[in-house]
C-alpha positions in Angstrom: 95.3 181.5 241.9 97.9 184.5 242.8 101.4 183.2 242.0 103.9 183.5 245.1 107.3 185.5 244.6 110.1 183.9 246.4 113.7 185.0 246.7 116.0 184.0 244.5 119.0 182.4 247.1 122.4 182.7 244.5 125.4 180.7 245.4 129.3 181.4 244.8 128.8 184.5 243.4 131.2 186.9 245.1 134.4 185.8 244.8 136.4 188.7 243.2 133.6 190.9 242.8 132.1 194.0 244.4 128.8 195.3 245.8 128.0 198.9 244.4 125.0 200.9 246.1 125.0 203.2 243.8 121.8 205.4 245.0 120.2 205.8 248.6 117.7 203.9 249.1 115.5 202.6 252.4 114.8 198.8 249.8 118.3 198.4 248.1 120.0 195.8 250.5 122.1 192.3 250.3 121.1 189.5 253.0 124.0 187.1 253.5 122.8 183.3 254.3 126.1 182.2 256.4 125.2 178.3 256.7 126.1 178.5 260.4 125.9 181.6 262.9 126.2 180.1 266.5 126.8 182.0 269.6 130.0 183.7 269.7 131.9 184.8 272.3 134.9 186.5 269.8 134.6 187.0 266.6 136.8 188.9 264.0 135.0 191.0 261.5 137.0 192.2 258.2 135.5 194.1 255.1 136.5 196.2 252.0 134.9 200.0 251.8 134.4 203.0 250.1 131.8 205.8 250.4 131.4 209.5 249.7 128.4 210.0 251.3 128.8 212.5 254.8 126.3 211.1 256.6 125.8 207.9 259.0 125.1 204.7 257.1 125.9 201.4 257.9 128.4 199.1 256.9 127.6 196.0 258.6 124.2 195.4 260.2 123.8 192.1 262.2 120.0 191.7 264.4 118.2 189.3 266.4 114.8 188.5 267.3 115.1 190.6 270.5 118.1 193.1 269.6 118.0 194.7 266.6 122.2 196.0 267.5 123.0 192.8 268.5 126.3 193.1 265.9 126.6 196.8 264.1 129.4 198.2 262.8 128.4 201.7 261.7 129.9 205.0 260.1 128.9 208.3 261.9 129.2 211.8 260.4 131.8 212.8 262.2 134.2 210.6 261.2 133.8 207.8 263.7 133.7 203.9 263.3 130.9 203.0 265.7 130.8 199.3 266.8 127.4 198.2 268.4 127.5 195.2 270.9 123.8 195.6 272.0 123.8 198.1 274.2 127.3 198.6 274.6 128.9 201.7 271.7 132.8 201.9 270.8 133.4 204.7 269.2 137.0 205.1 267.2 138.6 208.1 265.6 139.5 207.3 262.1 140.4 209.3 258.9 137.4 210.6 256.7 136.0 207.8 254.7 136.4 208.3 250.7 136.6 207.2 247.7 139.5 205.0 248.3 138.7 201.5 249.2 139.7 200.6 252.6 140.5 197.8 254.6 138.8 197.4 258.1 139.3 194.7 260.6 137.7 194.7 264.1 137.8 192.4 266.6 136.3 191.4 270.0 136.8 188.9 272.7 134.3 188.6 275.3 136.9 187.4 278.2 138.8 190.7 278.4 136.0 192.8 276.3 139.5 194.0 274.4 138.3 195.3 270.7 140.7 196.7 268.1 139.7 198.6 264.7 142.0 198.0 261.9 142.3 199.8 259.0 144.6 199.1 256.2 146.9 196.8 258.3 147.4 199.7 261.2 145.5 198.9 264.4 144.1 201.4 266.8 144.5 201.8 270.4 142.2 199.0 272.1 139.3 199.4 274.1 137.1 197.7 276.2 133.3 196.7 275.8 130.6 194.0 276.0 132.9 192.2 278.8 131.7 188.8 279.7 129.3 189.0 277.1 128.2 187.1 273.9 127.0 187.7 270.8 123.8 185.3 269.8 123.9 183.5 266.7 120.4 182.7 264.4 120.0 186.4 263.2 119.8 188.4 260.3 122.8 189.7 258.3 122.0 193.0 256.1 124.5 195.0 253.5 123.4 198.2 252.5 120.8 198.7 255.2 120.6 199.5 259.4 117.9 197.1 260.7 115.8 198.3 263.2 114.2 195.4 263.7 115.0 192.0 262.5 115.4 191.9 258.5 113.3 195.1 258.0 113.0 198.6 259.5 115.3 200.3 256.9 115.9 204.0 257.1 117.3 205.4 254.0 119.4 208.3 255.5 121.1 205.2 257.1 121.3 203.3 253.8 125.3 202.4 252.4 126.5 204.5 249.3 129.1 203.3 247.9 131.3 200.0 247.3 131.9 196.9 250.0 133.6 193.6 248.7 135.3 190.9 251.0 133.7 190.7 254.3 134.3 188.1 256.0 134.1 186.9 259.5 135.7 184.3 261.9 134.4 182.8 265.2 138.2 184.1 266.8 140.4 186.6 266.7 142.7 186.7 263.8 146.5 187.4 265.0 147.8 190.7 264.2 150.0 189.2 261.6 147.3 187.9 259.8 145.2 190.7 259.5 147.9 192.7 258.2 148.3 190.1 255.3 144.7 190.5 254.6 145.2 194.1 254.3 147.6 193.7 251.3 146.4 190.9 249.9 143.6 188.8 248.6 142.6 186.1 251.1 141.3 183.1 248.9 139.6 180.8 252.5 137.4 183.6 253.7 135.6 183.6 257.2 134.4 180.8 258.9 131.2 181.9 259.6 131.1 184.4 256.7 133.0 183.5 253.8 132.7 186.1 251.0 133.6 183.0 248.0 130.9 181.1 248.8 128.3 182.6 250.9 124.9 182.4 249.7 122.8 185.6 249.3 119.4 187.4 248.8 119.5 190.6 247.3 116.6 193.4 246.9 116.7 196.6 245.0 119.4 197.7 242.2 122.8 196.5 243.6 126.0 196.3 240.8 127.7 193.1 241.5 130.9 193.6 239.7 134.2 191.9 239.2 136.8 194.3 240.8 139.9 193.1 239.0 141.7 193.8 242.8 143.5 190.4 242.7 145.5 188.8 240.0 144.9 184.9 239.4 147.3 182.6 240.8 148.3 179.7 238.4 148.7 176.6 239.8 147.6 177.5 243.7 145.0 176.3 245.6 142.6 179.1 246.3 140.8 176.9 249.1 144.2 175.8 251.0 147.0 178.1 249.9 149.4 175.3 248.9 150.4 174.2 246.1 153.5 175.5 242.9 153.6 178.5 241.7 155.5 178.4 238.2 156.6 181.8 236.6 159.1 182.7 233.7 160.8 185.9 233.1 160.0 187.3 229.8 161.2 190.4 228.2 158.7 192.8 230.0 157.8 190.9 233.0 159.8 188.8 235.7 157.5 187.2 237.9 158.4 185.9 241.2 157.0 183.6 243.8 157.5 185.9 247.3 157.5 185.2 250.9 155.4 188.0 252.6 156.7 188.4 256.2 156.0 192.3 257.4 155.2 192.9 260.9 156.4 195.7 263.2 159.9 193.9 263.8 160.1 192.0 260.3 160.8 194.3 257.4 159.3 193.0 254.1 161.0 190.5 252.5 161.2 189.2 249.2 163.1 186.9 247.3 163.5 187.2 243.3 165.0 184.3 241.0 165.5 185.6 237.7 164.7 182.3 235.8 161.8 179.9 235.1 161.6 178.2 238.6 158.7 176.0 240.9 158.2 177.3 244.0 156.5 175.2 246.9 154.2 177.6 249.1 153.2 175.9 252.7 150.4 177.1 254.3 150.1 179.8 256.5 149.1 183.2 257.2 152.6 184.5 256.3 153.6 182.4 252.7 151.0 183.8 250.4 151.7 182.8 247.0 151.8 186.6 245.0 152.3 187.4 242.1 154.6 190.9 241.7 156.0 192.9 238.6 
């Protein structure tokens, strides 16, 4: 009797580590399992990236049964972050991708079709696409790979090069404030839809799952809530401090040093991340 290969599903495996394609490829490719993916009609998508490669590849590849660009947010060539709402294209001007890991953000709403790129905390000029629409849930996420149909039809001058870590997605539109903490710092809830801590995967070809050493552990926060004490000491090469984040376009940063061992309450909210600084 032949024996049957199944996937291997892994579980919790991301948190604080990277995907590296390191080779191009039309098999290498990560399928995340999101638990739920309903019909959205806004969503906010966010992911860490770097590449070298000067071609078009794509960075998040989301198909249905019937549309194989029913969610694709793609790099062109020229320089361009493409996002692909099924027939509808929004093109935005951004620097050259390199090898400097960047932040992106977009996000849509289907009421006013307004959709903003952000990269590293800075937003673009908004634009308008997919109005009235709504993006249907029960498809197929892909890393690594363009689909051009459902879970297959892999092109590997379209293959991802490179490193992506932290994408996560939400079912609304995160405020601008928000997004702007993400940028600077590690955010330890993820997505609801996609959340890159605990999302289950499926992965095919030779992908690097690495610990990035981006974020510094926390002692004594919650990583699921973002409440808790933080407890530091100054020491004779270090003083630690607990700070209040609060930079947006009319709030400069702010942050607050005591120079002794203290507890520091942290409430939750998008603003009060608990941070560790030198």
């Amino acid at each position: 009797m032949r024996k049957l290969n199944f996937p291997t599903v892994f579980r919790n495996r991301f948190l604080g580590k990277s995907l590296v394609f390191s080779t191009q490829s039309d098999s290498t490719y990560v399928k995340l399992l999101p638990t739920e993916f309903s019909q959205l009609s806004a969503f906010t998508l966010c992911l860490r990236a770097a590449s070298e490669a000067k071609r078009g590849y794509s960075l998040f590849s989301y198909a249905t049964a019937s549309k194989d660009n029913e969610l694709l947010l793609w790099h062109n060539e020229n320089s361009k972050l493409s996002l692909h709402l099924d027939n509808d294209l929004l093109d935005f001007e951004i620097p050259e991708m390199d090898a400097q890991l960047r932040h992106i953000c977009v996000t849509w709403n289907s009421l006013t079709g307004l959709t903003t790129l952000w990269i590293n905390g800075i937003r673009s000029l908004r634009k308008v696409g997919h109005k009235g629409a709504v993006v249907h849930g029960g498809g197929t996420i892909i890393l690594g790979q363009e689909q051009d149909q459902e879970g297959s039809g892999f092109d590997s001058q379209q293959s991802f090069e490179g490193e992506l870590a932290d994408v996560n997605m939400w079912d609304h539109i995160l405020s601008p404030r928000y997004i702007k903490a993400l940028s600077r710092q590690c955010h330890r809830t993820g997505g609801n839809i996609i959340n890159w801590a605990t999302v289950e995967y499926v992965s095919r070809g030779i992908i690097n799952i690495q610990y990035n050493q981006d974020c510094k552990p926390q002692a004594g926060c919650d990583n699921s809530t973002m409440t808790g004490k933080c407890t530091h000491t100054e020491s004779k090469s270090h003083t630690y401090s607990c700070a209040h984040i609060m930079s947006d376009a009319s709030t400069p940063t702010y942050i607050h040093i005591h120079k002794h061992t203290h507890t520091h309450t942290i409430y939750k909210s998008p603003e009060n991340l608990c941070a560790l600084h030198n």
